[in-house]
MIRORO-421877 format. One record per atom (N, C-alpha, C): residue number from 1; residue in one letter; atom name; y, z, x. Coordinates in steps of 0.1 Angstrom, whole numbers. Layout:
residues N
i, aa, at, py, pz, px
NUM, A, CA, Y, Z, X
...
end
This chain:
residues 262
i, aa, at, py, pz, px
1, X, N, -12, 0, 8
1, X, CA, 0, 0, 0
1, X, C, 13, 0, 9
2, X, N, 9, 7, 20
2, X, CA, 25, 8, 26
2, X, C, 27, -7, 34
3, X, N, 14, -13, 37
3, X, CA, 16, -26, 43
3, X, C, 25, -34, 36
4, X, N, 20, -36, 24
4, X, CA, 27, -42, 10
4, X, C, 47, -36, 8
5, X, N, 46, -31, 8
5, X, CA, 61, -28, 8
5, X, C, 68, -30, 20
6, X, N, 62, -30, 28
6, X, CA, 72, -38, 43
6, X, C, 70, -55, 48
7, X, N, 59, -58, 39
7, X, CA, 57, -75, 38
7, X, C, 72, -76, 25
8, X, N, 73, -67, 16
8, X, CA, 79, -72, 4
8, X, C, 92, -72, 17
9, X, N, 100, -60, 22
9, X, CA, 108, -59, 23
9, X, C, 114, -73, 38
10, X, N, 97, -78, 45
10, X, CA, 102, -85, 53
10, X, C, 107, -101, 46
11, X, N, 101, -105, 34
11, X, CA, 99, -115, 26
11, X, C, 115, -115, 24
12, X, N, 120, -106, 17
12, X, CA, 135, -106, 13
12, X, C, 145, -107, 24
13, X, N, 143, -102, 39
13, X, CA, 149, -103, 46
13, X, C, 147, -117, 49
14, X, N, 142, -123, 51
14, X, CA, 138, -140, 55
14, X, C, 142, -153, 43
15, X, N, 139, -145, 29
15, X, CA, 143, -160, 20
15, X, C, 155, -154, 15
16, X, N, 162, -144, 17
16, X, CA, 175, -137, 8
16, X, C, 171, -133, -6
17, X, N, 158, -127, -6
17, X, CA, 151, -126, -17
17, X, C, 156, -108, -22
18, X, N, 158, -107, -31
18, X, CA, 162, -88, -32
18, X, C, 150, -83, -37
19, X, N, 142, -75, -34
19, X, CA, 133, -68, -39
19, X, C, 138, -59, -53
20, X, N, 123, -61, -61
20, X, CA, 127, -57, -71
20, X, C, 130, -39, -72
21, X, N, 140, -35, -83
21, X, CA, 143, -18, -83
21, X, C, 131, -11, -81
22, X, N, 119, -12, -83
22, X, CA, 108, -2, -80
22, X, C, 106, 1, -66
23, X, N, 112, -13, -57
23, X, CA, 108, -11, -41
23, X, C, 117, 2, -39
24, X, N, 123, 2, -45
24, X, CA, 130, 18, -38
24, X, C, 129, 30, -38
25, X, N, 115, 30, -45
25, X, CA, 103, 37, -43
25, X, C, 95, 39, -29
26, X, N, 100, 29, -23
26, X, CA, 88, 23, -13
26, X, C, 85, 36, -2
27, X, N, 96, 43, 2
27, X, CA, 95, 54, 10
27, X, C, 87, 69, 6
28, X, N, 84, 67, -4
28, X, CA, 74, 77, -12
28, X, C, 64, 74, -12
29, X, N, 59, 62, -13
29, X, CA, 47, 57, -9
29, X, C, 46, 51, 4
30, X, N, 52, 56, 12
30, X, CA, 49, 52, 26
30, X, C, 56, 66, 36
31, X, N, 46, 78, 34
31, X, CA, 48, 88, 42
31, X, C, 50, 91, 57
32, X, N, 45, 78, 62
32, X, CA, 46, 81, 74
32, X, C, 56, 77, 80
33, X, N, 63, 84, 90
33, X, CA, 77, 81, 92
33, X, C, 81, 67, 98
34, X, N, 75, 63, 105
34, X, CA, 75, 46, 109
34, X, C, 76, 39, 101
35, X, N, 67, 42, 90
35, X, CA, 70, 36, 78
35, X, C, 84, 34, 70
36, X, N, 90, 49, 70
36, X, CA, 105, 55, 67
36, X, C, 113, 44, 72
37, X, N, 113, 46, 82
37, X, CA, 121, 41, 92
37, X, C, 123, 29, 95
38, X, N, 109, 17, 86
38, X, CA, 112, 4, 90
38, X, C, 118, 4, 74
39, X, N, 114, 3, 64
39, X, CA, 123, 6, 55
39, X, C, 141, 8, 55
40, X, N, 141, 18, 62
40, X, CA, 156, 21, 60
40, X, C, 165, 9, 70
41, X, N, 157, 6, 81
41, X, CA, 159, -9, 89
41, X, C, 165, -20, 82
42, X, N, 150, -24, 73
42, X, CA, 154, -34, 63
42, X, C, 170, -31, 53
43, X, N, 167, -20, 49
43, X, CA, 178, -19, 37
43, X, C, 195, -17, 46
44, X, N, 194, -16, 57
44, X, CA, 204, -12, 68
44, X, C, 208, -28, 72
45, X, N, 197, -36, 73
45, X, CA, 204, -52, 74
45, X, C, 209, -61, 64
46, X, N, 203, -57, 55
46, X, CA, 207, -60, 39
46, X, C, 223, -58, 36
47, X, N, 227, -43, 41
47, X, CA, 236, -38, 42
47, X, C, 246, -41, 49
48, X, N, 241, -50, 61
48, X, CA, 250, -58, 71
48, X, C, 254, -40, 78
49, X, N, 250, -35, 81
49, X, CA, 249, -21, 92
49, X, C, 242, -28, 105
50, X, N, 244, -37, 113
50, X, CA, 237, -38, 123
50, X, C, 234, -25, 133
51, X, N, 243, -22, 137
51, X, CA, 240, -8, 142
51, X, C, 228, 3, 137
52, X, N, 225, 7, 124
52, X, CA, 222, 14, 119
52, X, C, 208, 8, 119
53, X, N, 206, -5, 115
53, X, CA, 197, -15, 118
53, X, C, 188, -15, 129
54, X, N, 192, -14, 138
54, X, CA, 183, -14, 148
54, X, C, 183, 3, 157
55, X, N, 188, 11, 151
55, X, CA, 181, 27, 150
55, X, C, 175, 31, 145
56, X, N, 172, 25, 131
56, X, CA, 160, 28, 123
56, X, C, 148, 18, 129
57, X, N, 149, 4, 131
57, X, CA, 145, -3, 142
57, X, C, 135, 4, 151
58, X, N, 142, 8, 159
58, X, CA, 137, 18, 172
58, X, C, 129, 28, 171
59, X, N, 133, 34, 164
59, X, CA, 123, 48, 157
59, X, C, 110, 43, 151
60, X, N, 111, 35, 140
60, X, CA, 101, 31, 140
60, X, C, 89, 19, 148
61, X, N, 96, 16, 159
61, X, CA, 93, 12, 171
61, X, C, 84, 20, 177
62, X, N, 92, 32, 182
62, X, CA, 90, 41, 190
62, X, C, 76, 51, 186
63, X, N, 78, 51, 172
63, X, CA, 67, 58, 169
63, X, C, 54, 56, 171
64, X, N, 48, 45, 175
64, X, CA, 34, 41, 178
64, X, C, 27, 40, 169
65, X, N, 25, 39, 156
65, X, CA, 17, 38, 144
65, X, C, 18, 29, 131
66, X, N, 30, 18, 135
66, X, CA, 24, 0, 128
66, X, C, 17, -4, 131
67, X, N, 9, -8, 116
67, X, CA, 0, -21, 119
67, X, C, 7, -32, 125
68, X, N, 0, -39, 137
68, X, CA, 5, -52, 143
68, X, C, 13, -59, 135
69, X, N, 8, -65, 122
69, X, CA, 21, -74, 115
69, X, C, 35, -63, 111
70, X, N, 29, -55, 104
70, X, CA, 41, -48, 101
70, X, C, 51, -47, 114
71, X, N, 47, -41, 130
71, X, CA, 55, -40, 144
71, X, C, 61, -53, 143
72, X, N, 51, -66, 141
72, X, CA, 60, -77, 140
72, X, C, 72, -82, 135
73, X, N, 70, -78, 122
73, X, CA, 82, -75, 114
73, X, C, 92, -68, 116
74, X, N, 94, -52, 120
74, X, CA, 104, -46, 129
74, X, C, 109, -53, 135
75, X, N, 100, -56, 146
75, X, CA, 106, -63, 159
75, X, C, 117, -74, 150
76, X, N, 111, -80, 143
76, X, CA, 121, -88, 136
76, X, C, 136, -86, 136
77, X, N, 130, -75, 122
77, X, CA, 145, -67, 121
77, X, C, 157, -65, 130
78, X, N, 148, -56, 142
78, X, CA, 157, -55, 156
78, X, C, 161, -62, 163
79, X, N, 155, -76, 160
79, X, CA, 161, -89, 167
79, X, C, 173, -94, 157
80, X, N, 173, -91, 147
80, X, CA, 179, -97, 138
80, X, C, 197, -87, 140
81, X, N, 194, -74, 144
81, X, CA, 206, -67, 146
81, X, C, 211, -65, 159
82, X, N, 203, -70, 164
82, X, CA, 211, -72, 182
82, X, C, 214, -80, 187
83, X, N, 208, -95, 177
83, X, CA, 218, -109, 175
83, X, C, 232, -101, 167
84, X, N, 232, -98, 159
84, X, CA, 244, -94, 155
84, X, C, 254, -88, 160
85, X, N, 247, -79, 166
85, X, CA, 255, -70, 179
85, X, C, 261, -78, 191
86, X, N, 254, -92, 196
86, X, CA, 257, -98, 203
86, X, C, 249, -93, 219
87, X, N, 245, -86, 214
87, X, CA, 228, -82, 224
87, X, C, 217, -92, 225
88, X, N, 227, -108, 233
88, X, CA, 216, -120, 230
88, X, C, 200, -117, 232
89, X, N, 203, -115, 245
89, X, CA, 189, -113, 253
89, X, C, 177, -102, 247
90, X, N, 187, -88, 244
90, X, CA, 177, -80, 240
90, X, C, 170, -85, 222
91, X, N, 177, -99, 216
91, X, CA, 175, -101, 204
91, X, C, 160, -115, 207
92, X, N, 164, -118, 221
92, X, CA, 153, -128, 224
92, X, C, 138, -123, 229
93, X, N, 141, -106, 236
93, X, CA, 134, -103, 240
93, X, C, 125, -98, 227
94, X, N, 128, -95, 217
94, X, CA, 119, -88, 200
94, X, C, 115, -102, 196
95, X, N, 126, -111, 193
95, X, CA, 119, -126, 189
95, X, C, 108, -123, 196
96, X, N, 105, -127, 207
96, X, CA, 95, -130, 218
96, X, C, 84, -122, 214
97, X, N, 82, -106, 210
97, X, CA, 71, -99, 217
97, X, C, 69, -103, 194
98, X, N, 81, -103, 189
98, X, CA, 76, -106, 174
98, X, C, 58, -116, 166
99, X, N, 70, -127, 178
99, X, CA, 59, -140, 180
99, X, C, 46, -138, 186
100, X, N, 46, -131, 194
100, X, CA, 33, -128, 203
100, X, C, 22, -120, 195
101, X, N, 30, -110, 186
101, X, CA, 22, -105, 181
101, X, C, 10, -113, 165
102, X, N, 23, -121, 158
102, X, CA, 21, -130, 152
102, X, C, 23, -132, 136
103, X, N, 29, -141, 128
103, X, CA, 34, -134, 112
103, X, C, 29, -149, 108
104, X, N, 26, -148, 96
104, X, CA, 23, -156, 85
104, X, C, 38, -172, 89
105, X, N, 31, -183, 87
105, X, CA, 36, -197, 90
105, X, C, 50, -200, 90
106, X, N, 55, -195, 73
106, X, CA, 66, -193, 71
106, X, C, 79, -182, 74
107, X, N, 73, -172, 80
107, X, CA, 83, -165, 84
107, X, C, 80, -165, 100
108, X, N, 74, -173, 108
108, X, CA, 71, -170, 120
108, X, C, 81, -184, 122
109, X, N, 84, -193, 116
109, X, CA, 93, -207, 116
109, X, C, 107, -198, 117
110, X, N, 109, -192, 108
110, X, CA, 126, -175, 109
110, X, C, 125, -174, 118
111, X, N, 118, -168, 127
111, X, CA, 116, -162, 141
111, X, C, 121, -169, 151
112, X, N, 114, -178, 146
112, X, CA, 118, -193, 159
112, X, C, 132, -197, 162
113, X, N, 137, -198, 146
113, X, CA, 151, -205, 143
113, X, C, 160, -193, 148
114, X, N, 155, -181, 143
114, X, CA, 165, -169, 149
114, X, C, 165, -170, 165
115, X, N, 154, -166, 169
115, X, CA, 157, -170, 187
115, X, C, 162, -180, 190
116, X, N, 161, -194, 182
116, X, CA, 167, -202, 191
116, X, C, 183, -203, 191
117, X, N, 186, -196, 181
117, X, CA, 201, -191, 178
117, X, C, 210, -182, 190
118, X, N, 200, -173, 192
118, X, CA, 201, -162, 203
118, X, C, 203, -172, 218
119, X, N, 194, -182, 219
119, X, CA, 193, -188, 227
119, X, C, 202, -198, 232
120, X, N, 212, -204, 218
120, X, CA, 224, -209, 221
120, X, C, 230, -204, 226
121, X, N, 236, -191, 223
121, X, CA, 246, -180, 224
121, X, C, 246, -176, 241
122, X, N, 232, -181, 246
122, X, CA, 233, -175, 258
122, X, C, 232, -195, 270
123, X, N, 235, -198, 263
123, X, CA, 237, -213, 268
123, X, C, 223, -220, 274
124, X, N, 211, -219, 264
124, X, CA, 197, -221, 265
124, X, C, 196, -236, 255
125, X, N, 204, -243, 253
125, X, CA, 202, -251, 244
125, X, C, 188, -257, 248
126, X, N, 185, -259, 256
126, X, CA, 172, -265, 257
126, X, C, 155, -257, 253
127, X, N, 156, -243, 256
127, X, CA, 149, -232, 246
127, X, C, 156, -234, 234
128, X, N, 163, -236, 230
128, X, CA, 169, -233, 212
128, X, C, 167, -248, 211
129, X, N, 162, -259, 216
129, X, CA, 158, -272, 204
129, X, C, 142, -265, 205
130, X, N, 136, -259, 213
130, X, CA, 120, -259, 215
130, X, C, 118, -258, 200
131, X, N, 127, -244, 207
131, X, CA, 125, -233, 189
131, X, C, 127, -240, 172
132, X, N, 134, -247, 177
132, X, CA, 139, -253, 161
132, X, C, 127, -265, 158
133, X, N, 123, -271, 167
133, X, CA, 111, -281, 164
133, X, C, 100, -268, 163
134, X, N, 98, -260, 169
134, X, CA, 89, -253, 163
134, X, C, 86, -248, 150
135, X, N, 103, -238, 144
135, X, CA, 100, -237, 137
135, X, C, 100, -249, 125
136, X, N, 101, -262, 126
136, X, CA, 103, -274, 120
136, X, C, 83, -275, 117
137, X, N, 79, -279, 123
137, X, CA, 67, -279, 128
137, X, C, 58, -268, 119
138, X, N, 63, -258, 123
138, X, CA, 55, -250, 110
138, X, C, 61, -247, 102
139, X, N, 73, -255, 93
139, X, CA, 78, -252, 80
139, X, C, 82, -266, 79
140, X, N, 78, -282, 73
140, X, CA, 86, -292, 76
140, X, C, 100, -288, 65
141, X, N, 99, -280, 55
141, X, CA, 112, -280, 47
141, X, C, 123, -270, 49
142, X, N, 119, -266, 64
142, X, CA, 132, -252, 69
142, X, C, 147, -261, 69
143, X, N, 151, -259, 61
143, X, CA, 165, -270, 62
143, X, C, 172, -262, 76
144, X, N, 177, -252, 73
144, X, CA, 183, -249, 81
144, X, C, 180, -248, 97
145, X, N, 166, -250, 100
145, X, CA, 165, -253, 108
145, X, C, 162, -269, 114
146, X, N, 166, -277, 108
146, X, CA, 166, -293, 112
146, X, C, 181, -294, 111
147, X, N, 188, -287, 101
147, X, CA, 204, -288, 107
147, X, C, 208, -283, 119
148, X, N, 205, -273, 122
148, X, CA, 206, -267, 136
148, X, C, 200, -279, 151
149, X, N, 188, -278, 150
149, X, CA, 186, -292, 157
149, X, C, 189, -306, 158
150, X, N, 201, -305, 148
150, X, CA, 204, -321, 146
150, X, C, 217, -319, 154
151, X, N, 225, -309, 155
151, X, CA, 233, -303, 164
151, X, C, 235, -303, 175
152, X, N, 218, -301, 177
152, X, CA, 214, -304, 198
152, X, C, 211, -316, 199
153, X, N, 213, -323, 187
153, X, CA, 208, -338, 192
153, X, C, 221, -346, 194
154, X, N, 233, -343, 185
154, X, CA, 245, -348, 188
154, X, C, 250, -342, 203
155, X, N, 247, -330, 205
155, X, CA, 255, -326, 214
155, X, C, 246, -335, 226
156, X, N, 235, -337, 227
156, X, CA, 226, -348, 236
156, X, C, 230, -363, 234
157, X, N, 236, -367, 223
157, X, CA, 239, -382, 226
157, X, C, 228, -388, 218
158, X, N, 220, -381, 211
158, X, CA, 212, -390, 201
158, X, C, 213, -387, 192
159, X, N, 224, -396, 183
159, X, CA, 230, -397, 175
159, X, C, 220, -401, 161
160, X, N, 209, -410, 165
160, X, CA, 204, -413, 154
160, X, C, 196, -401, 149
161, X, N, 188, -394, 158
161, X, CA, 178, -383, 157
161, X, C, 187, -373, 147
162, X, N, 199, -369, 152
162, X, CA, 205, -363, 145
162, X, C, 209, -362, 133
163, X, N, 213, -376, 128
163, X, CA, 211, -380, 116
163, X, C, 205, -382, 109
164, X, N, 192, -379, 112
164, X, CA, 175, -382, 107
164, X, C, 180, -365, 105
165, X, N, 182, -356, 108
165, X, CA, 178, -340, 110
165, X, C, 187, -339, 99
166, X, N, 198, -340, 99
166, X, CA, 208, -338, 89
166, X, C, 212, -339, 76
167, X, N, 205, -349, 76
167, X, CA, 199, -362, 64
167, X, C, 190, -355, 57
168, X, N, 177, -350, 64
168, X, CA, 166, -347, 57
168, X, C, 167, -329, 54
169, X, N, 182, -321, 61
169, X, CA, 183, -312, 58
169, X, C, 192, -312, 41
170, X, N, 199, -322, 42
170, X, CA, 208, -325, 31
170, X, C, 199, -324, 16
171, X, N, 189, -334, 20
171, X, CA, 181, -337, 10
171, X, C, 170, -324, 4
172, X, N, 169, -316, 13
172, X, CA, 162, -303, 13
172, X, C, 170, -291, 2
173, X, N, 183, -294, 9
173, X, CA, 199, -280, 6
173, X, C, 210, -290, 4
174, X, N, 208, -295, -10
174, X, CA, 222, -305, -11
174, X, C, 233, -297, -13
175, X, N, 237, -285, -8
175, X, CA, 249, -277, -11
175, X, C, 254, -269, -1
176, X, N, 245, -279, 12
176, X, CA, 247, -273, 27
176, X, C, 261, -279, 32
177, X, N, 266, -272, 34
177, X, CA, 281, -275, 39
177, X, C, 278, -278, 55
178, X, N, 274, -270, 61
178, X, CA, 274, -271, 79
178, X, C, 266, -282, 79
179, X, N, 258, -285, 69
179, X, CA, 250, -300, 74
179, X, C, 255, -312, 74
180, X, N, 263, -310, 61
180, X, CA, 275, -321, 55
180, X, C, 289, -319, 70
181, X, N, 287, -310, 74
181, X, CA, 301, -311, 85
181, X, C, 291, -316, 96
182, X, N, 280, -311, 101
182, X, CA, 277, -315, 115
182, X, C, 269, -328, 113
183, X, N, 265, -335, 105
183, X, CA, 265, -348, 96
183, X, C, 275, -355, 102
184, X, N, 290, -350, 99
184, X, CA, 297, -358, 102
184, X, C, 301, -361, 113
185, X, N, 302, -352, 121
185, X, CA, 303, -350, 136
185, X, C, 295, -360, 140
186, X, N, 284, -364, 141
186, X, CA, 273, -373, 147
186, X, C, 283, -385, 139
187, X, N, 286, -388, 128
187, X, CA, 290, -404, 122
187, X, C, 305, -404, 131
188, X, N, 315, -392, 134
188, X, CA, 325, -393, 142
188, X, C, 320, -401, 153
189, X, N, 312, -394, 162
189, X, CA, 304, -397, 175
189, X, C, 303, -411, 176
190, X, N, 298, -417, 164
190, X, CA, 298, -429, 164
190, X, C, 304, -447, 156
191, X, N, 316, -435, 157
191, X, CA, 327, -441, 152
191, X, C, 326, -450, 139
192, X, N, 320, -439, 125
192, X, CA, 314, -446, 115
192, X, C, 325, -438, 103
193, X, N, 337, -437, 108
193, X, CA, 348, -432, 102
193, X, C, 347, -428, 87
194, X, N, 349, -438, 81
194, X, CA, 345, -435, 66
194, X, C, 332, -430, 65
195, X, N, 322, -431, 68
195, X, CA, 315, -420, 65
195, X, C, 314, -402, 68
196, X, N, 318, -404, 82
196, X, CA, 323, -388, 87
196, X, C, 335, -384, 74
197, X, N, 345, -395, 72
197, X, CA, 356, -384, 60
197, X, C, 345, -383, 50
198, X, N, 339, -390, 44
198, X, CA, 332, -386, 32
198, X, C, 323, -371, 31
199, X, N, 317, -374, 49
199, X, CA, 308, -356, 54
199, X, C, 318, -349, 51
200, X, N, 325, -350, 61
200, X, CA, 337, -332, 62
200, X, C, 345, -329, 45
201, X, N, 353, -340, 39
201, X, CA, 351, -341, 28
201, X, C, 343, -329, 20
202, X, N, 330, -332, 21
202, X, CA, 321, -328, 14
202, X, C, 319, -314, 18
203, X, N, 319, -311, 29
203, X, CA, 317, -300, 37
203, X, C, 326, -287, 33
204, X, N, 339, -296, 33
204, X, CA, 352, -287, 27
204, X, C, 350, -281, 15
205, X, N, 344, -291, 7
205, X, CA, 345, -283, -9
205, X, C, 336, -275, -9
206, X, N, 322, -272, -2
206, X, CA, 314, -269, -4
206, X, C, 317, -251, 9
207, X, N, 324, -251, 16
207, X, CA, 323, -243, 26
207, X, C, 329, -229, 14
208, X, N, 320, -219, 20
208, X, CA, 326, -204, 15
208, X, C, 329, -195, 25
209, X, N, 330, -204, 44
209, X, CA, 335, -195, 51
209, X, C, 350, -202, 57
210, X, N, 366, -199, 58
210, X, CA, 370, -201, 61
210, X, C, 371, -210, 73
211, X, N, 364, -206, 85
211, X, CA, 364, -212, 95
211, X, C, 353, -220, 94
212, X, N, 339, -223, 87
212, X, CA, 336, -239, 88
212, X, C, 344, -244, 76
213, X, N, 354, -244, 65
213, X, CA, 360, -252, 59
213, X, C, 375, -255, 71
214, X, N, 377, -247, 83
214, X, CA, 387, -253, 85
214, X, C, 382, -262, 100
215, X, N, 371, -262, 103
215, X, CA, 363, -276, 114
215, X, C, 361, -283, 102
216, X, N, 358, -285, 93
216, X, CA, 354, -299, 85
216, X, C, 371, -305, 85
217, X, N, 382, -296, 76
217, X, CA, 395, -305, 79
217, X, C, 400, -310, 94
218, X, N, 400, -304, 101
218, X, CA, 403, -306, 117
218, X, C, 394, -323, 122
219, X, N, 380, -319, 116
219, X, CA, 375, -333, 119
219, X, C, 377, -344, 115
220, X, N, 377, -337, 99
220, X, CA, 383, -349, 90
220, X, C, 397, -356, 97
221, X, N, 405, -348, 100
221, X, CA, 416, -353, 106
221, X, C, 414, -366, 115
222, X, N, 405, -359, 125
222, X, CA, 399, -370, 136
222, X, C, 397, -385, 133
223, X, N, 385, -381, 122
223, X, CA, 383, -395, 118
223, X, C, 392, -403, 112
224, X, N, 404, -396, 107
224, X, CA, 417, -407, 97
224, X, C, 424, -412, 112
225, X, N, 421, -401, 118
225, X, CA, 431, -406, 131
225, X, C, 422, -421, 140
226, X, N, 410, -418, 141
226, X, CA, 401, -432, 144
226, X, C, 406, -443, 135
227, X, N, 403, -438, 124
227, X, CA, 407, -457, 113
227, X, C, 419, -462, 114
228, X, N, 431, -453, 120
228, X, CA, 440, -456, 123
228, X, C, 452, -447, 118
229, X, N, 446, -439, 104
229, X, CA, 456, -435, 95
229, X, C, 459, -422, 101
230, X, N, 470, -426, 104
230, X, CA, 481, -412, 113
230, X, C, 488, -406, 103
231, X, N, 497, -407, 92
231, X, CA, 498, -401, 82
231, X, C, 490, -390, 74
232, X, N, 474, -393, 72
232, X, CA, 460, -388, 64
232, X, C, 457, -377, 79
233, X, N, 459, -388, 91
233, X, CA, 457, -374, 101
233, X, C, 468, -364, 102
234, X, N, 475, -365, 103
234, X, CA, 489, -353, 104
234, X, C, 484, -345, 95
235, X, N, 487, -350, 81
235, X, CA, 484, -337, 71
235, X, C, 469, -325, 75
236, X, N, 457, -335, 78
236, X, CA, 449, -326, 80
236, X, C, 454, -314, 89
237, X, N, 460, -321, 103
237, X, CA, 459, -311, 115
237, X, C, 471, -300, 111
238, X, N, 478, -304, 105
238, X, CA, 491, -293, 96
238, X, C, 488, -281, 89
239, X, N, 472, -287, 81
239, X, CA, 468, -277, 73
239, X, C, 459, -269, 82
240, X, N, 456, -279, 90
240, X, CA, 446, -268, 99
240, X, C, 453, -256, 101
241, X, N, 465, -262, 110
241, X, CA, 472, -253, 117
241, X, C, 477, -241, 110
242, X, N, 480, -245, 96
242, X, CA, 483, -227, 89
242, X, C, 469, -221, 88
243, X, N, 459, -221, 88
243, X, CA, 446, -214, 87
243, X, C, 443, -212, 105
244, X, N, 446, -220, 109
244, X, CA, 441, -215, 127
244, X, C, 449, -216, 137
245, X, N, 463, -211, 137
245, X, CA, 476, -219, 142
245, X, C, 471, -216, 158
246, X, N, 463, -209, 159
246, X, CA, 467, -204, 175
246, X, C, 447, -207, 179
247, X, N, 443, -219, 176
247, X, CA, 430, -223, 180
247, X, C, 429, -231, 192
248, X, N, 422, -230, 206
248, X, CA, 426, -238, 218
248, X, C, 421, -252, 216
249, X, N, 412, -248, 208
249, X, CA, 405, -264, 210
249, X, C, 413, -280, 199
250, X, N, 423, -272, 190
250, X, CA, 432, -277, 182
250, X, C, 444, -281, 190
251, X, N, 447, -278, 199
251, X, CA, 460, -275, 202
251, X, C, 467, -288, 204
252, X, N, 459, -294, 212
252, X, CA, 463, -310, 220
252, X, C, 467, -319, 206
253, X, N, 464, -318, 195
253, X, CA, 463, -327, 181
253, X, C, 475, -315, 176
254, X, N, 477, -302, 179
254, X, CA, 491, -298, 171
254, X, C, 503, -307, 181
255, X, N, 504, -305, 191
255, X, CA, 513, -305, 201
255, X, C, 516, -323, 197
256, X, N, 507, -330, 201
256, X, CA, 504, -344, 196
256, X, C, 512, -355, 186
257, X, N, 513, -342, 175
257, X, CA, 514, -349, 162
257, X, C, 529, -338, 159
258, X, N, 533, -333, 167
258, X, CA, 548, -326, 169
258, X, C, 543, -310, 158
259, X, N, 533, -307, 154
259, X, CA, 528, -296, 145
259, X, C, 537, -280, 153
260, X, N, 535, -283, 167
260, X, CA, 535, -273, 171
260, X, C, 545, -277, 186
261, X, N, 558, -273, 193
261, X, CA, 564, -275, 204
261, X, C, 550, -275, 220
262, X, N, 548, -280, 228
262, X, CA, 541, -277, 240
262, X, C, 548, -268, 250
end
């Protein structure tokens, strides 16, 4: 029974799934304190407590008395909050010993994508495409992880691969905005203008975090600025600039387009 309640709780942590009101029970039926403890882990990431996260994490780490999947799972967790913390390495090292130990198809593909995330962050792009074909490989419908990879394929110069990843993540999660923007990035790349505005476009209406809605306008800009239209580009870079006025990688297009004095 207690296994069962920390499969439920790892299942939610992986699809954004909320366990139903009875799971909050789960610590009553799971006496033993590792047990406690990976529980309160789960409900502490839920919570976005990274911190908190990987102390309950630890404790039930530490204790020596998970079953192997269940440890797997933890380790999860604690990978999950020390990527957040920005503790790359120590979040690659839990991926790693996660994997080894070993989880069911579809959440061991999470694992993958999560490390290979970690693995950007520490400038491993070449470990973070492994991971993303991995977890591709054992999930073919991980959207999010064939957007992610179609990422390292633009930033590689293979534009078409990329667009194959992007495409078939679109088709997966038609309400993905970062796919619809990094979509477009690869049609910028290859100077397919009107279609990049139509991506970022899309990306924009669809974004619910300020900063990927304000890279989809910024690109979009780019592209009006390729077809020629300097007018359709100013306005973008204008609007950027009140949402991100002091962004480095903007700046050359404020200065440029007189947005901003050099």
């Amino acid at each position: 029974m207690r296994r069962f309640w920390l499969l439920l709780a790892f299942c939610a942590a992986l699809f954004g799934v909320q366990p139903p009101a009875h799971a909050q029970l789960a610590p009553q039926l799971a006496p033993q304190t590792a047990m406690q403890h990976a529980l309160r882990a789960f409900d502490a990431l839920r919570a976005g407590d990274w911190q908190l996260a990987q102390f309950y994490a630890t404790h039930a780490l530490d204790a020596g008395t998970l079953a192997r999947g269940d440890q797997a799972g933890v380790l999860s967790y604690r990978g999950d909050a020390r990527r957040r913390l920005n503790d790359f390495q120590g979040a690659i090292d839990d991926y790693s010993q996660a994997i080894a130990l070993g989880l069911p198809a579809q959440f061991l593909a999470r694992v993958y994508n999560n490390r290979a995330l970690a693995h950007i962050r520490t400038d491993r792009a070449d470990l973070a495409f492994q991971d993303y074909t991995r977890a591709i490989e054992l999930d073919p419908t991980f959207a999010e992880a064939l957007n992610n990879r179609g990422a390292i394929y633009t930033m590689n110069g293979r534009y078409d691969l990329a667009l194959a990843d992007h495409t078939a993540a679109i088709r997966l999660n038609p309400n993905n905005a970062r796919a619809f923007s990094n979509r477009g990035q690869a049609y910028l790349r290859l100077k397919f203008y009107e279609e990049a505005i139509d991506d970022f476009t899309r990306a924009m209406d669809m974004a619910t975090a300020v900063d990927d809605g304000v890279t989809a306008l910024f690109n979009r800009g780019l592209a009006y600025e390729g077809l020629g239209e300097e007018p359709e580009a100013k306005a973008d870079f204008e609007l950027a600039h009140q949402f991100a006025p002091d962004e480095p990688t903007y700046m050359e297009k404020y200065v440029q387009y007189g947005i901003v004095r050099p």
